[in-house]
Biopython code that builds the backbone (N, CA, C, O; Angstrom):
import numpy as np
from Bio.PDB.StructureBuilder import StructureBuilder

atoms = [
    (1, "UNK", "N", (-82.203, 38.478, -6.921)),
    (1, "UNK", "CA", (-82.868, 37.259, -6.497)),
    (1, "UNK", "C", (-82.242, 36.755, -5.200)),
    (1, "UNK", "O", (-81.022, 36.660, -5.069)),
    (2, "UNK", "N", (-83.367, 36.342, -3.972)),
    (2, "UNK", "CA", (-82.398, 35.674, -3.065)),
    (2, "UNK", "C", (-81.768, 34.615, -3.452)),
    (2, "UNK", "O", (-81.940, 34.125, -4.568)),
    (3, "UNK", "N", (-80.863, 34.081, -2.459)),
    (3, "UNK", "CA", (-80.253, 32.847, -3.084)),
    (3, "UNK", "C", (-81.008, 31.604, -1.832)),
    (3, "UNK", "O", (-80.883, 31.557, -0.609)),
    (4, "UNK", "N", (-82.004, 30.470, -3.057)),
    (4, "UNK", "CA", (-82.339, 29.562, -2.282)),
    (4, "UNK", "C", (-81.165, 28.655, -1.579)),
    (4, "UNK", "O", (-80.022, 28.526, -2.019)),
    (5, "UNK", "N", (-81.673, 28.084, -0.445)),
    (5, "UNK", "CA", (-81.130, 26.580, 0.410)),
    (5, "UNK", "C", (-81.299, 25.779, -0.453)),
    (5, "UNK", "O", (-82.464, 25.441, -0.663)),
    (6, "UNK", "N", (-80.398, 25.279, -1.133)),
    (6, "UNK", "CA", (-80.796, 23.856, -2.078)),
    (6, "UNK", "C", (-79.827, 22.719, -1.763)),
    (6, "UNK", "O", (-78.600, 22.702, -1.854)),
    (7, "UNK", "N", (-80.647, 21.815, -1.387)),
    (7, "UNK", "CA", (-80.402, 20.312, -0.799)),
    (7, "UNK", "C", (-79.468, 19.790, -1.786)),
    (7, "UNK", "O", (-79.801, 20.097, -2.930)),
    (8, "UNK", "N", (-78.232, 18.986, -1.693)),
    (8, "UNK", "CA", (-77.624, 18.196, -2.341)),
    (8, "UNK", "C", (-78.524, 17.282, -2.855)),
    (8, "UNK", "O", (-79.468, 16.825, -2.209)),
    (9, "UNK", "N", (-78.241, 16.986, -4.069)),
    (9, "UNK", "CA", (-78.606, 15.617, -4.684)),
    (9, "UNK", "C", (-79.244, 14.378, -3.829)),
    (9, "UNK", "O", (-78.956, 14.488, -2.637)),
    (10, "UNK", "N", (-79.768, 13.616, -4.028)),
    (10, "UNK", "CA", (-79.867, 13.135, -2.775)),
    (10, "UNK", "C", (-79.875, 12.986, -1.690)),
    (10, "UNK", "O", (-80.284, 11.914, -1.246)),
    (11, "UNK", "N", (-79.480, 13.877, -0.938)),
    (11, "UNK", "CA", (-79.771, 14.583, 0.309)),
    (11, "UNK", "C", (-80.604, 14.231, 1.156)),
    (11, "UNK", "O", (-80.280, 13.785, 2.256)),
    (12, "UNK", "N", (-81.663, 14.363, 0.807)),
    (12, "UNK", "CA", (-83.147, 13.788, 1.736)),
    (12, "UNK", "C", (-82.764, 12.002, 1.691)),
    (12, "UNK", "O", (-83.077, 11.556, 2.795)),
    (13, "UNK", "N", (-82.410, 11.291, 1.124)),
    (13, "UNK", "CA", (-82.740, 10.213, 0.637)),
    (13, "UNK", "C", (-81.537, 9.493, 1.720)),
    (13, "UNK", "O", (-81.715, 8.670, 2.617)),
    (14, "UNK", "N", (-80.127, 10.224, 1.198)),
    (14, "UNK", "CA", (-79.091, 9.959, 2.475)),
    (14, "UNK", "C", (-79.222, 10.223, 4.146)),
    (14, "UNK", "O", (-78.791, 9.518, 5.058)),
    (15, "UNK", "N", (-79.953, 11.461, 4.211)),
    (15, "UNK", "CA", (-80.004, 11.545, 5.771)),
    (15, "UNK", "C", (-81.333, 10.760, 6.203)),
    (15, "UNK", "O", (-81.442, 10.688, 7.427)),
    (16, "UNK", "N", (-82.149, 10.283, 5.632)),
    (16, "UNK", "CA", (-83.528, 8.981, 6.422)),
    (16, "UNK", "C", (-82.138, 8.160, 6.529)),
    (16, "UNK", "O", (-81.617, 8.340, 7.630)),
    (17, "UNK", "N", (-81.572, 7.505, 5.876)),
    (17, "UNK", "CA", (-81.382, 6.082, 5.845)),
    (17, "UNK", "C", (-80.023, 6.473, 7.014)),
    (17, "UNK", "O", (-79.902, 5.553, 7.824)),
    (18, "UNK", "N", (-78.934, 7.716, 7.263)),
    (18, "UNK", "CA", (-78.102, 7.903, 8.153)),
    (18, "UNK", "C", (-78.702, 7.749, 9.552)),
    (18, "UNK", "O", (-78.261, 7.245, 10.584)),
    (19, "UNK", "N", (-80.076, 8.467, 9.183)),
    (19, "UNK", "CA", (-80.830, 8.415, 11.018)),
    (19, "UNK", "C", (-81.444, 7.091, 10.848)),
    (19, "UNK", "O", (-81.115, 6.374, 11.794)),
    (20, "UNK", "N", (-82.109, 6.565, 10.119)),
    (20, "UNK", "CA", (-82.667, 4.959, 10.442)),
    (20, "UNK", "C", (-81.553, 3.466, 11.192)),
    (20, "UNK", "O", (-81.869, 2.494, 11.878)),
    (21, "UNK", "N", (-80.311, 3.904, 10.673)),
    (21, "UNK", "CA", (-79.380, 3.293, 11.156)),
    (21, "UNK", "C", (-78.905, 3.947, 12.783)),
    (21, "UNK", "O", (-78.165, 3.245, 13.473)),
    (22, "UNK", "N", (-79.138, 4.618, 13.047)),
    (22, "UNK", "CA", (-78.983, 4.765, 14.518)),
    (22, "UNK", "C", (-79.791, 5.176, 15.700)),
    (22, "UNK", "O", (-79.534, 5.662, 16.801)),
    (23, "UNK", "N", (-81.220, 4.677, 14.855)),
    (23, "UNK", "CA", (-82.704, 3.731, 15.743)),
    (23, "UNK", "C", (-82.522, 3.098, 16.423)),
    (23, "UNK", "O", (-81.667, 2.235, 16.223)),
    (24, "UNK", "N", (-83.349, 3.174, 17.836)),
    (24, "UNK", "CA", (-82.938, 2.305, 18.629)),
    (24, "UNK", "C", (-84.369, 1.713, 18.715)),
    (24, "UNK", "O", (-85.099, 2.572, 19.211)),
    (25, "UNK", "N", (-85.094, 0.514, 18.409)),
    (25, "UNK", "CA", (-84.211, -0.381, 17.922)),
    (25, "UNK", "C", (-84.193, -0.120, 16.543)),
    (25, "UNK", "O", (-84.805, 0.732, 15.900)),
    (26, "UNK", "N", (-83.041, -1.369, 16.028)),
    (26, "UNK", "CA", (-82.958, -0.999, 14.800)),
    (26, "UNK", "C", (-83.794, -2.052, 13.940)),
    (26, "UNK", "O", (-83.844, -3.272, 14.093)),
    (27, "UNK", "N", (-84.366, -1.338, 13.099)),
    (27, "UNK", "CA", (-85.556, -1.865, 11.935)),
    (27, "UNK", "C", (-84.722, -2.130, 10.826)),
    (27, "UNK", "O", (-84.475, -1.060, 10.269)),
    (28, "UNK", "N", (-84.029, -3.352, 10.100)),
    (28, "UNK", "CA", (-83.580, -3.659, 9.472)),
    (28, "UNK", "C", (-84.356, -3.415, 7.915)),
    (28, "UNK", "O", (-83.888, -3.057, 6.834)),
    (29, "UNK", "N", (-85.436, -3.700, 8.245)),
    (29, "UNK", "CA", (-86.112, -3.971, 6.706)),
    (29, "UNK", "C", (-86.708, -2.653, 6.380)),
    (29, "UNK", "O", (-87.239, -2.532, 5.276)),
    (30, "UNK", "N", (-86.687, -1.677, 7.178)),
    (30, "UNK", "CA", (-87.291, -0.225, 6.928)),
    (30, "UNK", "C", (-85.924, 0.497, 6.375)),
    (30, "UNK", "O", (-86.029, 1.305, 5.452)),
    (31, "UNK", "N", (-84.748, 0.225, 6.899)),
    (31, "UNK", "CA", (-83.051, 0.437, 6.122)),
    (31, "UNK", "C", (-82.808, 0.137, 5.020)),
    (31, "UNK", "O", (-82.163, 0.891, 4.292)),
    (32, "UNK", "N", (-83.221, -0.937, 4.651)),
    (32, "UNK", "CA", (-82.845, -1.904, 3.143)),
    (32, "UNK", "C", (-84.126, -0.835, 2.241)),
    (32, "UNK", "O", (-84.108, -0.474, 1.064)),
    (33, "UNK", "N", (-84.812, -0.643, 2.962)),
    (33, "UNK", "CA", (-85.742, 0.187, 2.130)),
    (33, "UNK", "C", (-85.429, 1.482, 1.692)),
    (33, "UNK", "O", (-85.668, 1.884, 0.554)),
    (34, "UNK", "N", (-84.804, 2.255, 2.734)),
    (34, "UNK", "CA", (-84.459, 3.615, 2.781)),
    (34, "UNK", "C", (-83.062, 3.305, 1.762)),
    (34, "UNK", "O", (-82.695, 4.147, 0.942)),
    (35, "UNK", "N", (-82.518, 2.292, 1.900)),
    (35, "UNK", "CA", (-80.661, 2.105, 1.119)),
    (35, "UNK", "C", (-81.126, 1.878, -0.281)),
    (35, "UNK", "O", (-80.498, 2.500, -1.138)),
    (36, "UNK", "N", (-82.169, 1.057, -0.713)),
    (36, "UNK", "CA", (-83.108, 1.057, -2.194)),
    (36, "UNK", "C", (-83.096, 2.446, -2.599)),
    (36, "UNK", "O", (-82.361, 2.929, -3.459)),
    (37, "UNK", "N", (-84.171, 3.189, -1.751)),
    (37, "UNK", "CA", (-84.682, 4.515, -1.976)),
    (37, "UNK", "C", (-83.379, 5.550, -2.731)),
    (37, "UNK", "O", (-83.511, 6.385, -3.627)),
    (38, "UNK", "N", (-81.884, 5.047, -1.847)),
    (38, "UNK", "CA", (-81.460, 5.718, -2.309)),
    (38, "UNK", "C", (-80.531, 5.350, -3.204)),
    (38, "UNK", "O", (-79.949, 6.325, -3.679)),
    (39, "UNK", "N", (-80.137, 4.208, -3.655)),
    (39, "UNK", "CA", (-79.291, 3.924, -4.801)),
    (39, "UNK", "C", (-80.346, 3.746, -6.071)),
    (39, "UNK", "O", (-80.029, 3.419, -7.214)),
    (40, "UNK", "N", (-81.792, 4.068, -5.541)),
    (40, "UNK", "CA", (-82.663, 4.203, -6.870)),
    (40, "UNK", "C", (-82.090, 6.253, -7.381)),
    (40, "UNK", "O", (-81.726, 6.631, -8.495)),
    (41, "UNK", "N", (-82.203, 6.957, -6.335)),
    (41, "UNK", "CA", (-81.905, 8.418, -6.544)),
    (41, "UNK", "C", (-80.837, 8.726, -6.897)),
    (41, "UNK", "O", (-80.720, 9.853, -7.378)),
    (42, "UNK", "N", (-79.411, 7.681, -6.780)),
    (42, "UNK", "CA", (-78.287, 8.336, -7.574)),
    (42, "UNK", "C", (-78.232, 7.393, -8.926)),
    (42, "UNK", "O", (-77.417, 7.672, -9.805)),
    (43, "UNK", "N", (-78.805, 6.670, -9.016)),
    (43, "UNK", "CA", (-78.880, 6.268, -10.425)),
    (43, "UNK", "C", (-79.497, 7.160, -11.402)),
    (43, "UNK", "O", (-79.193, 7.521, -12.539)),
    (44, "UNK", "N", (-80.465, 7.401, -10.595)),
    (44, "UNK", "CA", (-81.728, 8.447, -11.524)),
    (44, "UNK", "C", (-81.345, 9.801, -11.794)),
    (44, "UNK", "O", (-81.801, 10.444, -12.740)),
    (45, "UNK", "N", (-80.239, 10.377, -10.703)),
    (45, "UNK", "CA", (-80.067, 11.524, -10.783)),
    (45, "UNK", "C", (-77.938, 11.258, -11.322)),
    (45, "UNK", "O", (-76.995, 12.013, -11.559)),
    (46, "UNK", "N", (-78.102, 10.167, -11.284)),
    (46, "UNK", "CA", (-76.016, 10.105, -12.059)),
    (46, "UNK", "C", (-75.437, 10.742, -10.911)),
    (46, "UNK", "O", (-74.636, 11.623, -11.226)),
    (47, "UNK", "N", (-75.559, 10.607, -9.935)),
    (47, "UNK", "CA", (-74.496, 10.781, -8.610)),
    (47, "UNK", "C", (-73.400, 9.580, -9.010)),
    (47, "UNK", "O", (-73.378, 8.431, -9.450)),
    (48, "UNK", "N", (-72.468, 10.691, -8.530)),
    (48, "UNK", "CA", (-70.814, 9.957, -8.599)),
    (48, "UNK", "C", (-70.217, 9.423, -7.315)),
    (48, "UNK", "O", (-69.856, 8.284, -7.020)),
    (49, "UNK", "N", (-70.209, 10.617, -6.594)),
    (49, "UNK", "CA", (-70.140, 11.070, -5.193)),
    (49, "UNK", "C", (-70.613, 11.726, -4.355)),
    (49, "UNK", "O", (-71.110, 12.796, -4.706)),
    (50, "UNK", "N", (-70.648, 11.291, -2.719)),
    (50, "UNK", "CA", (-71.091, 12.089, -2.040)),
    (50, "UNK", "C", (-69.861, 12.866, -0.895)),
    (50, "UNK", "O", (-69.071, 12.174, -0.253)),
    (51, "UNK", "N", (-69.896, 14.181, -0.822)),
    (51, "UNK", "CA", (-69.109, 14.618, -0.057)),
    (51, "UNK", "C", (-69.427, 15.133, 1.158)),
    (51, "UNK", "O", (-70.551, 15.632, 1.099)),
    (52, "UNK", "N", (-68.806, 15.261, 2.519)),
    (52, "UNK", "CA", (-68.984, 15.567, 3.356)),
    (52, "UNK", "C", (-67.939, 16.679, 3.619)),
    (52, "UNK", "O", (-66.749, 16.366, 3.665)),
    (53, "UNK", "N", (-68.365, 18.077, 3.808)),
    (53, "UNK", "CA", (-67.798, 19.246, 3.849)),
    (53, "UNK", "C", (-66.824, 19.125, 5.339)),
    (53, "UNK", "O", (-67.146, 18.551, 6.380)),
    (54, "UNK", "N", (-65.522, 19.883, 5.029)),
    (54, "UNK", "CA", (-64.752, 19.872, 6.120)),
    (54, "UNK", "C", (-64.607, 20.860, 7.267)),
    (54, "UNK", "O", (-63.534, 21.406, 7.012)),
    (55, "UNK", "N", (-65.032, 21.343, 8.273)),
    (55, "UNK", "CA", (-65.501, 21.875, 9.814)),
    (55, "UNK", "C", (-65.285, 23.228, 9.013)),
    (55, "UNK", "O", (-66.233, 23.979, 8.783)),
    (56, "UNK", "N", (-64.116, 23.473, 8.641)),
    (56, "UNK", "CA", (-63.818, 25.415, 8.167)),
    (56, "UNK", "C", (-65.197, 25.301, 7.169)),
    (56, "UNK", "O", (-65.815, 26.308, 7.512)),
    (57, "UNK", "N", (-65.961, 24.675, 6.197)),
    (57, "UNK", "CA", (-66.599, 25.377, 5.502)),
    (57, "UNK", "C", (-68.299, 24.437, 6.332)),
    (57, "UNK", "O", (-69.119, 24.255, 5.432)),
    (58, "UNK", "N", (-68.664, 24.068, 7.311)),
    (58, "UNK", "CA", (-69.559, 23.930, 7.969)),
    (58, "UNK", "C", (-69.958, 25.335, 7.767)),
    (58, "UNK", "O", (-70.857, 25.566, 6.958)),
    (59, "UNK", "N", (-69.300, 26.466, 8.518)),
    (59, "UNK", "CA", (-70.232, 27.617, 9.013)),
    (59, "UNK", "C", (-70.538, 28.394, 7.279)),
    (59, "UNK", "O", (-70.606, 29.613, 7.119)),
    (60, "UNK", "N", (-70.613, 27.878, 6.705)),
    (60, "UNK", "CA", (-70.874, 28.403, 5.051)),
    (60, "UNK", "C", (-72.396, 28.452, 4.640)),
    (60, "UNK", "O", (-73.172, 29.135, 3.972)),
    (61, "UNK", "N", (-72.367, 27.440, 5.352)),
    (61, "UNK", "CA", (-73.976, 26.644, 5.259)),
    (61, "UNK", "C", (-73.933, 25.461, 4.525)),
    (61, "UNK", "O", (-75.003, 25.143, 4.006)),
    (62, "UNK", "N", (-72.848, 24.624, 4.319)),
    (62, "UNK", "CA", (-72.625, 23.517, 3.251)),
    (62, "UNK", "C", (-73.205, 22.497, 4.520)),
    (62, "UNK", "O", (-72.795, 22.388, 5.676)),
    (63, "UNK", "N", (-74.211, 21.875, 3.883)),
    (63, "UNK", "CA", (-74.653, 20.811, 4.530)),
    (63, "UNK", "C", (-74.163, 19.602, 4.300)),
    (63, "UNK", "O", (-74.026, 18.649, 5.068)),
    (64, "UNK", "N", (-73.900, 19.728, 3.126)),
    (64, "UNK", "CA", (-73.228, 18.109, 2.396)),
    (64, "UNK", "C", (-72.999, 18.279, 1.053)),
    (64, "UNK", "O", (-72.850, 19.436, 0.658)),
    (65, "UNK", "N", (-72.938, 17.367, 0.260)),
    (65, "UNK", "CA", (-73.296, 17.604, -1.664)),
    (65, "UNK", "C", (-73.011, 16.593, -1.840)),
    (65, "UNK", "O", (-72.329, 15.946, -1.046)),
    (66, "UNK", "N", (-73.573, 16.032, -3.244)),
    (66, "UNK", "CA", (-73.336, 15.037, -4.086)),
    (66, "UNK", "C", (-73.096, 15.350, -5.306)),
    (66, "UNK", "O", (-73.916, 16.044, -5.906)),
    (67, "UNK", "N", (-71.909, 14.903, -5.945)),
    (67, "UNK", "CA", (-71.390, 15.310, -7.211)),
    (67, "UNK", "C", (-72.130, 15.028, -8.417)),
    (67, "UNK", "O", (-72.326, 13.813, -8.392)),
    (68, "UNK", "N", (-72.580, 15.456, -9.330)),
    (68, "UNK", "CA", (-72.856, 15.004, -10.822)),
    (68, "UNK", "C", (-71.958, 15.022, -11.806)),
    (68, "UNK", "O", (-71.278, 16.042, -11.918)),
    (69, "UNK", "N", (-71.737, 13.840, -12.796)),
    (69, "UNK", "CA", (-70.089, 13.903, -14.115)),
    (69, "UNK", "C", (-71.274, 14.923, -14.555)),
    (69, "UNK", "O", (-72.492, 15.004, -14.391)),
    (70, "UNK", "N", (-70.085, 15.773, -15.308)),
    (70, "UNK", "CA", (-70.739, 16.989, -16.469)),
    (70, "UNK", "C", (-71.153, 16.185, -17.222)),
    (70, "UNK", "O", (-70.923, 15.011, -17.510)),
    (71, "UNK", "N", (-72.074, 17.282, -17.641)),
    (71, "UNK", "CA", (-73.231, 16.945, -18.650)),
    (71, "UNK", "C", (-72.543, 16.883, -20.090)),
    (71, "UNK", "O", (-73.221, 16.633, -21.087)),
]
sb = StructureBuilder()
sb.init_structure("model")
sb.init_model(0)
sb.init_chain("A")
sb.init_seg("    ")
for serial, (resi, resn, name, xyz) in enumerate(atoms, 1):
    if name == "N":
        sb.init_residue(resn, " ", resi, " ")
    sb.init_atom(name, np.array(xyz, "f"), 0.0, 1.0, " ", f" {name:<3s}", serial, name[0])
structure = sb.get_structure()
């Protein structure tokens, strides 16, 4: 089987609201929306944490991740 690209946890939900904040200009109430969007997705999905991978494992293909407590 190949091995799919699979998005961290929230992922999509964190990078709108990272790029909405550095809009020029900035749309405050379209942010509060996107920051909803996403503390609705780690509730829903039990995110703990989000990590940001360190430069040696960039070229891995680690885009980011968000942790889940075991099941």
């Amino acid at each position: 089987m190949e091995k799919q690209n699979q998005q961290p946890v929230c992922g999509q939900e964190a990078l709108l609201l990272l790029n909405c904040v550095t809009e020029s200009p900035y749309d405050s109430e379209k942010c509060i929306r996107l920051l909803q969007s996403l503390r609705e997705c780690v509730l829903s999905k039990k995110v703990n944490k989000f990590v940001i991978p360190s430069q040696e494992h960039a070229s891995e293909g680690a885009g980011g991740s968000a942790t889940k407590p075991p099941s």
